[in-house]
KEDOFI-736783 format. One record per residue (C-alpha): residue number from 0; chain; x, y, z. Coordinates in nm, 4 decimals. Example, Ala and Ser with C-alpha at 12.3 -4.5 7.8 and 13.67 -1.06 7.14 Angstrom:
2
{num=0; chaine=A; px=1.2300; py=-0.4500; pz=0.7800}
{num=1; chaine=A; px=1.3670; py=-0.1060; pz=0.7140}
END
This chain:
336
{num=0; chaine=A; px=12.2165; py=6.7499; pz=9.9702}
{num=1; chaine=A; px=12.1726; py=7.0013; pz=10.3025}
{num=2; chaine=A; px=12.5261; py=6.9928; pz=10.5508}
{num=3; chaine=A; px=12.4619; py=7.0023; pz=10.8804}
{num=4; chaine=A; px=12.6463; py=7.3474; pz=11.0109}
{num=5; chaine=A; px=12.6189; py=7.5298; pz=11.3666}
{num=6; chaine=A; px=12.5028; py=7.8558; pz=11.3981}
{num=7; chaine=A; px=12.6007; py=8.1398; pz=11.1940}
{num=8; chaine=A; px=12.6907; py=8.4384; pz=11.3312}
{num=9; chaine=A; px=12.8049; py=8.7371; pz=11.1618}
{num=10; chaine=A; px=12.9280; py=9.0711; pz=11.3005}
{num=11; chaine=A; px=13.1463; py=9.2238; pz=11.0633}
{num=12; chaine=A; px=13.2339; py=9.1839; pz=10.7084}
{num=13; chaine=A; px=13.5352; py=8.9921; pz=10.7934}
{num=14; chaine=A; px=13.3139; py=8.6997; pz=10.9267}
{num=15; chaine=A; px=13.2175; py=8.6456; pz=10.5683}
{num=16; chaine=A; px=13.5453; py=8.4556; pz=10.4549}
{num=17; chaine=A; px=13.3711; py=8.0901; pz=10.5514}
{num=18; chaine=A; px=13.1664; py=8.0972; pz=10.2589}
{num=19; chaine=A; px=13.2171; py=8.1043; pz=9.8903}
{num=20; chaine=A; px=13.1901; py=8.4642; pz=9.7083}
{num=21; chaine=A; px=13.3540; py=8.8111; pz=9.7014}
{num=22; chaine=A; px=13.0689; py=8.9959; pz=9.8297}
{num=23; chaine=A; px=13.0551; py=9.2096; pz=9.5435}
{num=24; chaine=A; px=12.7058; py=9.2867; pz=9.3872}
{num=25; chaine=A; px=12.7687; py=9.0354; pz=9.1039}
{num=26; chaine=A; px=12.9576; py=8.7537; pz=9.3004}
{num=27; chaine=A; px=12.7412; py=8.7984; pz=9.6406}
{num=28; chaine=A; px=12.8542; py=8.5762; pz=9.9576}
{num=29; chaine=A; px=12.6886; py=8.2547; pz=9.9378}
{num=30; chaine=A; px=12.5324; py=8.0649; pz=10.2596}
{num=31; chaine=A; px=12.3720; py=7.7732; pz=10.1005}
{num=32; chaine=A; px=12.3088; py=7.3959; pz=10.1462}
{num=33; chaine=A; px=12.3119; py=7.3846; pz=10.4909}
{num=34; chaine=A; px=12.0623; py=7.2115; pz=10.7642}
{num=35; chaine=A; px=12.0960; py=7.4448; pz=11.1200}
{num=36; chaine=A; px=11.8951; py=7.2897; pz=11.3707}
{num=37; chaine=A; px=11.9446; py=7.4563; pz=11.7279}
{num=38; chaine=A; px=11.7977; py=7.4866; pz=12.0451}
{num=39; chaine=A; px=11.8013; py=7.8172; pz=12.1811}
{num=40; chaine=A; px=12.0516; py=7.9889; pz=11.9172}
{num=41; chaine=A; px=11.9522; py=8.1870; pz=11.6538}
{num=42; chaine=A; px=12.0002; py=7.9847; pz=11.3185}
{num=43; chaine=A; px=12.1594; py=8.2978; pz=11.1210}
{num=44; chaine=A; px=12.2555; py=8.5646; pz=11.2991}
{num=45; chaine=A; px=12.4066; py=8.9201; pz=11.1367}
{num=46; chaine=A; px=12.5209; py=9.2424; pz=11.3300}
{num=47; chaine=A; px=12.4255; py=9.4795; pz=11.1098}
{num=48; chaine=A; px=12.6442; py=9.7240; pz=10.9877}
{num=49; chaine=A; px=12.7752; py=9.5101; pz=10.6965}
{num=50; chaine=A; px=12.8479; py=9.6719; pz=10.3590}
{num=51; chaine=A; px=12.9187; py=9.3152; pz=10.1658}
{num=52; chaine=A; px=12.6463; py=9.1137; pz=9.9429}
{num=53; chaine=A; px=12.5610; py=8.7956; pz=10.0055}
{num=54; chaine=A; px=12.2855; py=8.5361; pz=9.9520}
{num=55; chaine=A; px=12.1029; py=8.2782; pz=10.2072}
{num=56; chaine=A; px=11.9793; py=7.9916; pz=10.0161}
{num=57; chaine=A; px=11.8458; py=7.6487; pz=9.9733}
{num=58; chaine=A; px=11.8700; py=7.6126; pz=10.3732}
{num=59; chaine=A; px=11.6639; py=7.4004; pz=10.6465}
{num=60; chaine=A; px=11.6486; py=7.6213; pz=10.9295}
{num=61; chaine=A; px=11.4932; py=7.5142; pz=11.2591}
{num=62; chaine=A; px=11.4978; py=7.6991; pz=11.5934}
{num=63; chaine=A; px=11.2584; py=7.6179; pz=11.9283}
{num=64; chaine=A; px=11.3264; py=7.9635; pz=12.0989}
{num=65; chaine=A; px=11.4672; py=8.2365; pz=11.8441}
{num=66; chaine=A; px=11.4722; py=8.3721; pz=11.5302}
{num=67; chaine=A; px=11.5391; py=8.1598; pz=11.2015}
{num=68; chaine=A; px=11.7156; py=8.4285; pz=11.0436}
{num=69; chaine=A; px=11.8256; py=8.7825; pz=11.1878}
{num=70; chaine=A; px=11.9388; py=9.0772; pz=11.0083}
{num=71; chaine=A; px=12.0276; py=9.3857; pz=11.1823}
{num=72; chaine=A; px=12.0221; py=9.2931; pz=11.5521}
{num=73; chaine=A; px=12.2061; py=9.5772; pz=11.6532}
{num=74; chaine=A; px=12.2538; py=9.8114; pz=11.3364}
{num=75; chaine=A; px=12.1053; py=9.8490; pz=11.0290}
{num=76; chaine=A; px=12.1859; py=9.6091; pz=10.7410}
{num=77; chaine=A; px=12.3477; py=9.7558; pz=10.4422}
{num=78; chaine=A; px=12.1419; py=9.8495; pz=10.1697}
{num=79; chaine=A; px=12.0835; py=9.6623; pz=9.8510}
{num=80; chaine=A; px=12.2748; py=9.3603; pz=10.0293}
{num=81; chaine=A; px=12.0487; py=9.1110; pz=10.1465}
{num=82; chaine=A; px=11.9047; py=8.8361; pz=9.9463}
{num=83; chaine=A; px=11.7566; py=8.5476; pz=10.0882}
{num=84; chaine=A; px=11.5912; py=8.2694; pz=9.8272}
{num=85; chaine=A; px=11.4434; py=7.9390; pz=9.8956}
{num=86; chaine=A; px=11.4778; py=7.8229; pz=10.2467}
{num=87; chaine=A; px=11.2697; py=7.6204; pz=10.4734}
{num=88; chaine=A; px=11.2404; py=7.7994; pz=10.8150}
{num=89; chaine=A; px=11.0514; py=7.6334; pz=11.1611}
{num=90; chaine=A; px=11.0326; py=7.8833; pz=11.4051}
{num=91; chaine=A; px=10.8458; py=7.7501; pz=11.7071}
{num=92; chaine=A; px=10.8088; py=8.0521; pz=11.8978}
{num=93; chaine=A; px=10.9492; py=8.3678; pz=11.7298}
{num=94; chaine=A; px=10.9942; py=8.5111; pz=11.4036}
{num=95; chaine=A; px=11.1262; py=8.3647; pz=11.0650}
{num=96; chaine=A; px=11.2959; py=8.5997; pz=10.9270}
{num=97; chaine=A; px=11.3475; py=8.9677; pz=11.0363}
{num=98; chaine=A; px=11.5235; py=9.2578; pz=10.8687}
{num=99; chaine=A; px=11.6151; py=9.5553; pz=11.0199}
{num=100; chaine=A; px=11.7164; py=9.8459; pz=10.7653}
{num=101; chaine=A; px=11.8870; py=9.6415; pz=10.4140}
{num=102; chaine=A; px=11.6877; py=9.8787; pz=10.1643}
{num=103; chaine=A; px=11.6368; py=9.6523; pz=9.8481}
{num=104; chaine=A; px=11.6455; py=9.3241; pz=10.0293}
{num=105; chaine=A; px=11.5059; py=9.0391; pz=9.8342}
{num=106; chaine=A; px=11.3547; py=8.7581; pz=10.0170}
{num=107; chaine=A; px=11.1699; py=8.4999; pz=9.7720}
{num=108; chaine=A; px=11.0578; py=8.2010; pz=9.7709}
{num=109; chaine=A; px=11.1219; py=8.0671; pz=10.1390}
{num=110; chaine=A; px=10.8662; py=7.7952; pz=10.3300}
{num=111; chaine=A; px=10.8212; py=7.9557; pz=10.7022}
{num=112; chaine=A; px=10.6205; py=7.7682; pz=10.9899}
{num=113; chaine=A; px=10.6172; py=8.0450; pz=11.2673}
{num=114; chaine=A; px=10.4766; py=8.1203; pz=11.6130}
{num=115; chaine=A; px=10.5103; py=8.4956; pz=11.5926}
{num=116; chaine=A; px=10.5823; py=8.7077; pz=11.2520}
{num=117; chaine=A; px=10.6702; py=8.4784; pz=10.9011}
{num=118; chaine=A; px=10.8812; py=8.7516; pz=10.7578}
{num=119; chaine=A; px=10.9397; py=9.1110; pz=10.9478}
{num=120; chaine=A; px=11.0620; py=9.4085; pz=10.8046}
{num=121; chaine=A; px=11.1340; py=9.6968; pz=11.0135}
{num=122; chaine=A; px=11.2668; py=10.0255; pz=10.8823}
{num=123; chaine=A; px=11.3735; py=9.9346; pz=10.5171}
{num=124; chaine=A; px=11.2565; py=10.0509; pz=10.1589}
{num=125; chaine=A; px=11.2341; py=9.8989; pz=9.8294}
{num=126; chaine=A; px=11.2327; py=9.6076; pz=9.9305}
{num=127; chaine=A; px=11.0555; py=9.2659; pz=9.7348}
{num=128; chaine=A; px=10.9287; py=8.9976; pz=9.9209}
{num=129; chaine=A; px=10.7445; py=8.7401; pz=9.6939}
{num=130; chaine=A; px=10.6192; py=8.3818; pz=9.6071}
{num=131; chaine=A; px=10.6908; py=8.3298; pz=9.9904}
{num=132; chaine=A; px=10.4486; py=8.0412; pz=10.2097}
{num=133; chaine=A; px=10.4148; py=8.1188; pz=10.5576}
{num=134; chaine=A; px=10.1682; py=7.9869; pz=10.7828}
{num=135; chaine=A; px=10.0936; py=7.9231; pz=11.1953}
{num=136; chaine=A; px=10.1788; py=8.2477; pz=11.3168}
{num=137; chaine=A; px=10.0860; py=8.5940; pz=11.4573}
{num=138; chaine=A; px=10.1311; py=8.7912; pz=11.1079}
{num=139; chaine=A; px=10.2357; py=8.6578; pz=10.7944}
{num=140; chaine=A; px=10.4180; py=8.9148; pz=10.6626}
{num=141; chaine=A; px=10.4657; py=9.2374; pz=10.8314}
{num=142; chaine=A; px=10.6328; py=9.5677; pz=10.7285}
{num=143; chaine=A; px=10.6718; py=9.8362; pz=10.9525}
{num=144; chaine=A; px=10.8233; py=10.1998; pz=10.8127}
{num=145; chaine=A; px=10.8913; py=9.9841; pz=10.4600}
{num=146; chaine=A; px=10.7875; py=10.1930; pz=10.1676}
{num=147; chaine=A; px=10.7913; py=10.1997; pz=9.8195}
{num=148; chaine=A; px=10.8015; py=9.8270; pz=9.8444}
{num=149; chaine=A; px=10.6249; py=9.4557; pz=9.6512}
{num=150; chaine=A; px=10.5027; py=9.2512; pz=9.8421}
{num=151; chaine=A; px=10.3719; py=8.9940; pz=9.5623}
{num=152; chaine=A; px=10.2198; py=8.6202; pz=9.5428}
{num=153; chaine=A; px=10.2798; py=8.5423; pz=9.8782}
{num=154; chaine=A; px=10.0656; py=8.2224; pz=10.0616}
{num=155; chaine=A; px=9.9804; py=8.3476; pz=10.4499}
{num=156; chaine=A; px=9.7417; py=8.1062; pz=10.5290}
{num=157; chaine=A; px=9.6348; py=7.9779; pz=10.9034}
{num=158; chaine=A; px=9.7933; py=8.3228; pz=11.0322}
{num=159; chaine=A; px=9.6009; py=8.5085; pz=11.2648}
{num=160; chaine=A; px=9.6471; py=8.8128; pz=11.0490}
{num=161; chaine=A; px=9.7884; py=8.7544; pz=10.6748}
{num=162; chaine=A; px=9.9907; py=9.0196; pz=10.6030}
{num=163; chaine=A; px=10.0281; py=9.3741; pz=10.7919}
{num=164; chaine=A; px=10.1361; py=9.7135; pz=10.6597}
{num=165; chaine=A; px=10.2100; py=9.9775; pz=10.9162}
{num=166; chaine=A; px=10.2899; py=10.3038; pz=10.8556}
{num=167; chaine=A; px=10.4448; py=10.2751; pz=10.4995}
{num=168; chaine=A; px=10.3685; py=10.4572; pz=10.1737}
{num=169; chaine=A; px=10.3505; py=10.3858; pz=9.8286}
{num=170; chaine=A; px=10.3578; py=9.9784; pz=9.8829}
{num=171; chaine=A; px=10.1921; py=9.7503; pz=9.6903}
{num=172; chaine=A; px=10.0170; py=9.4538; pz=9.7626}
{num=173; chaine=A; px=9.9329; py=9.2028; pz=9.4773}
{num=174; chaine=A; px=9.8508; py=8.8596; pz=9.4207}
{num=175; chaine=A; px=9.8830; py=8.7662; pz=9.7804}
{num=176; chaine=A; px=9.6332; py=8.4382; pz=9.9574}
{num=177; chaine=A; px=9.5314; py=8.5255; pz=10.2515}
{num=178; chaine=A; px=9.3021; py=8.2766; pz=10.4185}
{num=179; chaine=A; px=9.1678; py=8.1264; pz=10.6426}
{num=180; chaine=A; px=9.3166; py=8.4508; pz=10.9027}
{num=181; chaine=A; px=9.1963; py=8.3960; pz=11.2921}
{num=182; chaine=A; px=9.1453; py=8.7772; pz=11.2597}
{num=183; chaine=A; px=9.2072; py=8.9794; pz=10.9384}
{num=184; chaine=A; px=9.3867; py=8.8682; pz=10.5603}
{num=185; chaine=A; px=9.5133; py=9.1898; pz=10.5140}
{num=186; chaine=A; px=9.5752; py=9.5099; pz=10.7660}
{num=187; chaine=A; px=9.7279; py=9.8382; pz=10.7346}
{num=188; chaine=A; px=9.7432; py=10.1220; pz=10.9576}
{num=189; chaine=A; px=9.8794; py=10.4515; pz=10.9339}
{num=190; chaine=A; px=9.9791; py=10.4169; pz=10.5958}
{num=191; chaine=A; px=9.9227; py=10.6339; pz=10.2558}
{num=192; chaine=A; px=9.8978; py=10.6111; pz=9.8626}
{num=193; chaine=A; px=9.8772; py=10.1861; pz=9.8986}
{num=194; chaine=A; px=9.7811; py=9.9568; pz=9.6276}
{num=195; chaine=A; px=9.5949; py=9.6447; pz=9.7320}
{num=196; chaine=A; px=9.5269; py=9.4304; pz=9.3719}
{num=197; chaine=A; px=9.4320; py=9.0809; pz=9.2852}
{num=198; chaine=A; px=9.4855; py=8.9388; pz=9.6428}
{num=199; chaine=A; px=9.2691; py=8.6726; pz=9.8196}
{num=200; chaine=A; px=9.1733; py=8.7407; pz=10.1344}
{num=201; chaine=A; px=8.8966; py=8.4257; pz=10.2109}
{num=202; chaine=A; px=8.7338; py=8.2739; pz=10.5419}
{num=203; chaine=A; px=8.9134; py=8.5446; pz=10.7878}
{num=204; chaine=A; px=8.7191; py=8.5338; pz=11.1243}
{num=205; chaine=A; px=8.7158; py=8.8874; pz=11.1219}
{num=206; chaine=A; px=8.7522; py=9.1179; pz=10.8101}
{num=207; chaine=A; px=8.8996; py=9.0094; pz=10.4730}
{num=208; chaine=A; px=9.0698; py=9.3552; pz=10.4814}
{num=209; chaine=A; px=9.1070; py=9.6159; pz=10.7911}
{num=210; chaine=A; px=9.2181; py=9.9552; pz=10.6314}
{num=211; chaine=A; px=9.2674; py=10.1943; pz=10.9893}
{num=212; chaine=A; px=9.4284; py=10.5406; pz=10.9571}
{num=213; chaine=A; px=9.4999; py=10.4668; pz=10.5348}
{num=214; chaine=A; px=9.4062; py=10.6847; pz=10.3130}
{num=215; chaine=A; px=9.4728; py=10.7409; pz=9.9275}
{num=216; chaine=A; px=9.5137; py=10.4090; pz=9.8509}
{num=217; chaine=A; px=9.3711; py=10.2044; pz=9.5124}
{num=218; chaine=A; px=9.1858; py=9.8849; pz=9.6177}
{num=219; chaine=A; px=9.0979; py=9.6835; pz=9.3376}
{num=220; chaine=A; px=9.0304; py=9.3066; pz=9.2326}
{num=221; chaine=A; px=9.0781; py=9.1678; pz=9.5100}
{num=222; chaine=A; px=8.8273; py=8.8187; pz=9.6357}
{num=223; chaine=A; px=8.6662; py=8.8872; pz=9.9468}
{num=224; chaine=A; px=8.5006; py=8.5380; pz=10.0538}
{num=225; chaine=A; px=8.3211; py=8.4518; pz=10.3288}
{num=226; chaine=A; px=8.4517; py=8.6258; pz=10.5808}
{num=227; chaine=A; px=8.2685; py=8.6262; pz=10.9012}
{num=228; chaine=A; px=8.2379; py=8.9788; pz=10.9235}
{num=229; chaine=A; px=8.2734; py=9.2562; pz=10.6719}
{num=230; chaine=A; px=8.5009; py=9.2048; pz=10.3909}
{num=231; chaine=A; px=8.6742; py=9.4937; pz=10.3764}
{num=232; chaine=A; px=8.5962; py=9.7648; pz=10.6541}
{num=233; chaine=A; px=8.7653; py=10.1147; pz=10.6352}
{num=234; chaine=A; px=8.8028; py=10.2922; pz=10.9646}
{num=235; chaine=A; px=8.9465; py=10.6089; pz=11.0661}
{num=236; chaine=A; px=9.0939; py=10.7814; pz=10.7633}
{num=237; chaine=A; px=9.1494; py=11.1350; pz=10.6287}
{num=238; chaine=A; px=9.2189; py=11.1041; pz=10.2706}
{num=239; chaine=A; px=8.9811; py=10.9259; pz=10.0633}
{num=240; chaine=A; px=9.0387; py=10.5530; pz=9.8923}
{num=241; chaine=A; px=8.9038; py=10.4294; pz=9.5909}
{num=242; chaine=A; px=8.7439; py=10.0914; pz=9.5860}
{num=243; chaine=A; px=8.5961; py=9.9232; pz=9.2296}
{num=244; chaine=A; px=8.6304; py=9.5742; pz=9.0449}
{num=245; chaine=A; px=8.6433; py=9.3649; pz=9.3904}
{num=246; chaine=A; px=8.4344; py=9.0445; pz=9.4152}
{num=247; chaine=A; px=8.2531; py=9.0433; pz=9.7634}
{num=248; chaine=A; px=8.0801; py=8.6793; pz=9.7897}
{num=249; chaine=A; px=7.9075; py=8.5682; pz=10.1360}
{num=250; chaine=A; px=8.0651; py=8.7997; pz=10.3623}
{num=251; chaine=A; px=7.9053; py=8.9049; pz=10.6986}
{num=252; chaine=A; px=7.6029; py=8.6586; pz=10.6398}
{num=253; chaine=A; px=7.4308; py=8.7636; pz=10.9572}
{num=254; chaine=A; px=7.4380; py=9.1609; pz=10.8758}
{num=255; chaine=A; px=7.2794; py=9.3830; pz=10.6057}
{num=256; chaine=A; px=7.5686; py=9.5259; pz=10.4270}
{num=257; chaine=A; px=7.9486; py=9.3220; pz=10.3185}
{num=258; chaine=A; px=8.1464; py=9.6361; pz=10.3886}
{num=259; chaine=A; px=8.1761; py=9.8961; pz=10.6076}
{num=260; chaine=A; px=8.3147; py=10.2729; pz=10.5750}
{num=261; chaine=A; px=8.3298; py=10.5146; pz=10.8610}
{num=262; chaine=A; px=8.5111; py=10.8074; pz=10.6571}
{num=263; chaine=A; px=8.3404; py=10.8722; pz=10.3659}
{num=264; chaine=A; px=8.5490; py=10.6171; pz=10.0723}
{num=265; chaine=A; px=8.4763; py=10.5884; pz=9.6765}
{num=266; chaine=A; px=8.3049; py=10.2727; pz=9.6067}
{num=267; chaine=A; px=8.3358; py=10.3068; pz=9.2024}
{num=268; chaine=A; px=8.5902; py=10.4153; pz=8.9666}
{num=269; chaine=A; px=8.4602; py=10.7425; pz=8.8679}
{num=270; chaine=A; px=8.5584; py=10.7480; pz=8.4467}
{num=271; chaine=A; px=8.4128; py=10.3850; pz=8.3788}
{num=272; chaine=A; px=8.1586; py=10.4561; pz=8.6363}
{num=273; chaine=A; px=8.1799; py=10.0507; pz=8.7659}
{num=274; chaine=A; px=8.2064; py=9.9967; pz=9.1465}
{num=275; chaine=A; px=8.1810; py=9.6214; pz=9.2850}
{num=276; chaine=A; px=8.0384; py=9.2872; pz=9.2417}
{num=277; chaine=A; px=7.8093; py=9.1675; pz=9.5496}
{num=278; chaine=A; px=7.6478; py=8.8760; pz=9.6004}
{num=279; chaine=A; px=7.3963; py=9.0175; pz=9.7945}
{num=280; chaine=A; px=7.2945; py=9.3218; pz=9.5785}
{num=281; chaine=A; px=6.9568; py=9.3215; pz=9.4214}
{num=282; chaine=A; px=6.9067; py=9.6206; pz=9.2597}
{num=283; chaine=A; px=6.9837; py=10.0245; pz=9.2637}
{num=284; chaine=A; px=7.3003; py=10.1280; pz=9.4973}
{num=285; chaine=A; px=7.4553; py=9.8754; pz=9.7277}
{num=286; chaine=A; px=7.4974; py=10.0813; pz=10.0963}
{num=287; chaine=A; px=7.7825; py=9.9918; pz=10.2493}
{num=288; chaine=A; px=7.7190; py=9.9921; pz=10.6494}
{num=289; chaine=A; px=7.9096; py=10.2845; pz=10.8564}
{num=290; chaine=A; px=7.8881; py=10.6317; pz=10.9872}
{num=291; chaine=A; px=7.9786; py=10.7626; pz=10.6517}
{num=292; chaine=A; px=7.6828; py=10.6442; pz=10.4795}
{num=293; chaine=A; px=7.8775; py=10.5291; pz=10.1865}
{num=294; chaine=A; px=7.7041; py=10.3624; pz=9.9064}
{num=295; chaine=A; px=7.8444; py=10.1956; pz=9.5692}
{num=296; chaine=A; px=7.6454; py=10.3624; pz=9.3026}
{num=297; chaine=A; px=7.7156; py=10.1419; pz=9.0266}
{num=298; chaine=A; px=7.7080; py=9.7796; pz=9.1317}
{num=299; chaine=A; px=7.8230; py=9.5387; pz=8.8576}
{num=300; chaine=A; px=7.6223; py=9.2778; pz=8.7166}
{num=301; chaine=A; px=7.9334; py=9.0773; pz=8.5990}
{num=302; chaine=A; px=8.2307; py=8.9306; pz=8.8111}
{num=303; chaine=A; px=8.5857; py=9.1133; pz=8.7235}
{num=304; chaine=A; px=8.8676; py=8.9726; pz=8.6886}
{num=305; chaine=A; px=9.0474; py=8.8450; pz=9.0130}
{num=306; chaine=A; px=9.3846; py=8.7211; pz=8.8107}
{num=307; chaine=A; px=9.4809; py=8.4554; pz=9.0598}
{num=308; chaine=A; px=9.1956; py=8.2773; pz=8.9725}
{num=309; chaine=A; px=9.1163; py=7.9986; pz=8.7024}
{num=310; chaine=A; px=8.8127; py=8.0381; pz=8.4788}
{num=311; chaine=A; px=8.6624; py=7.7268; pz=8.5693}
{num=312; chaine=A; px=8.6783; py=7.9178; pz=8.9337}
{num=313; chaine=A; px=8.4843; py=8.2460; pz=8.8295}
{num=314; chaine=A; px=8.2204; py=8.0392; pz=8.6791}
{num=315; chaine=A; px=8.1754; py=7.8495; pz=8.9755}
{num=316; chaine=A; px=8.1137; py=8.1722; pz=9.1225}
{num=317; chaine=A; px=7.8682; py=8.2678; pz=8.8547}
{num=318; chaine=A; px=7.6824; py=7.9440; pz=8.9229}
{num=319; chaine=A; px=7.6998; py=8.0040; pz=9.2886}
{num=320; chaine=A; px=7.5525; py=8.4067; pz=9.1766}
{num=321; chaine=A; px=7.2691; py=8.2666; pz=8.9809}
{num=322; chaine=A; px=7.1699; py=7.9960; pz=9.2635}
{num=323; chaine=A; px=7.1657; py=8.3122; pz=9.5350}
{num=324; chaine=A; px=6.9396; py=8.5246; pz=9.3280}
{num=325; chaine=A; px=6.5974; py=8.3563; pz=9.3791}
{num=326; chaine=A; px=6.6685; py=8.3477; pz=9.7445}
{num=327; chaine=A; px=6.7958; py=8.6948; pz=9.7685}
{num=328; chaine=A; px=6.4415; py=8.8034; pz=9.5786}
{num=329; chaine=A; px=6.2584; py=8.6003; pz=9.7916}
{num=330; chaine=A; px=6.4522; py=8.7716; pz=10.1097}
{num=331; chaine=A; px=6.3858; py=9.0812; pz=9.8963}
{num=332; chaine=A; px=5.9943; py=9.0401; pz=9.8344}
{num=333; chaine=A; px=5.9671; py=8.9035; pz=10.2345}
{num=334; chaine=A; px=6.1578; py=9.2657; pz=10.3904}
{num=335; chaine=A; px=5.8790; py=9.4324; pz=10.1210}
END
């Protein structure tokens, strides 16, 4: 059962002596079990500067005007501190959650309903946010100068952009859902040596993914369904990515091509020689639209592995793949 409590506000480590715990790594702080609903407060509210662990858990959280939870307002949260587990957050017209600095923060599990950012992460590292649900706001999840960090099995649907990676290095991005985007499931920019695996990015109004200034980075099995316009479209990079094992289905309907490349990408993984799965391709190379003039030499005939995704689901997509091919010959034999 929740407690109602006020608003929490902590600015130094002293401030901690409310709640249960030592603040040591193995006996962390504990702010849990309560039910904050404010006005125009900020729900949880920390300083920065703190050197003391401590956990925020198993809370309803529910501001109209600020932040559900902030971390590092005015300094930079300790590192390896900040955990923050299984809360439900409303957020009418800000942010969630949002970290400033707190290398190593954990933040799992949590149910956000946000009109701006879900989670936020600004200057950090290492840190793991997972098995998260945020929907109803600007972005998702969004790191900003946050490498070397997970961001794993996360739901951002009904976002206008999923989840957003800017100008970080060595992330990955796995097992994420990101539908049903007003713009794009999944953007980075300015960001190097990414991995984007096994993530969903399905009926975006835009782009399933929107890779701008990113180079290096290892996209593979990832769904791209039905987005309105290409599903994924790489755009002003130096260094080249390489793109294989994706599942492309129904994207950009009213064009000729489901992707797009302006800088000159690998479609295919070059020792197995496999690129993609399209449901449009009928036979030879699959071109990929762009100045680059970027083709996938070696489409695949059978649908990899997206590991999100039932069996019973790829065969329906196999069905769907074996209904499209008389009309796509018949498109075929028309163009001819």
């Amino acid at each position: 059962m929740l407690v109602g409590h006020g608003p929490i506000v902590i600015e130094y480590d002293d401030n901690f002596t409310e709640f249960p715990g030592t603040g040591d790594p193995g006996d962390p702080y504990r702010i849990e079990n309560y039910n904050i609903t404010v006005t125009s407060d900020y729900p949880i509210l920390f300083s920065g500067n703190n050197s003391k662990h401590f956990v925020i858990q198993n809370c309803f959280l529910k501001t109209d005007t600020n932040y559900g939870i902030y971390l590092g307002k005015y300094y930079p949260m300790g590192n390896g501190t900040v955990n923050i587990l299984d809360n439900v957050i409303i957020s009418e017209t800000n942010n969630g959650i949002a970290l400033q600095g707190g290398a190593g923060a954990i933040i799992t599990g949590n149910t956000i309903e946000t009109g701006m950012n879900g989670i936020k992460i600004t200057d950090s590292e290492f840190c793991v946010v997972s098995y998260n649900t945020v929907s109803g706001g600007y972005v998702g999840i969004y790191t900003d100068r946050a490498p070397k960090s997970t961001i794993t099995k996360n739901t951002c649907t009904n976002n206008d952009y999923g989840i957003a990676v800017i100008e970080s290095s060595e992330t990955s991005v796995k097992h994420n859902n990101c539908s049903n985007s007003a713009y794009v499931g999944i953007e980075t920019q300015d960001s190097i040596d990414l991995t984007i695996t096994n993530n969903r990015c399905i009926n975006s109004s835009f782009f399933g993914m929107r890779f701008y200034d990113t180079a290096n980075c290892i996209i593979t099995n990832n769904l791209l369904k039905e987005n309105d316009q290409y599903g994924i479209t790489m755009q002003n990079s130096v260094g080249v990515s390489k793109i294989y094992l994706n599942v492309f289905l129904d994207n950009n309907l009213l064009g000729t091509s489901q992707a797009e490349d302006d800088t000159g990408n690998q479609w295919y993984d070059e020792i197995a020689l496999e690129g993609n799965w399209w449901s449009t391709w009928v036979s030879g190379g699959y071109s990929i639209d762009g100045s680059a003039g970027s083709v996938d030499p070696y489409p695949l005939n059978y649908i990899p592995e997206i590991s999100e995704y039932s069996s019973t689901f790829l065969a329906f997509i196999m069905i769907l793949a074996f209904i499209a091919i008389p009309v796509i010959n018949f498109v075929y034999r028309k163009k001819m």
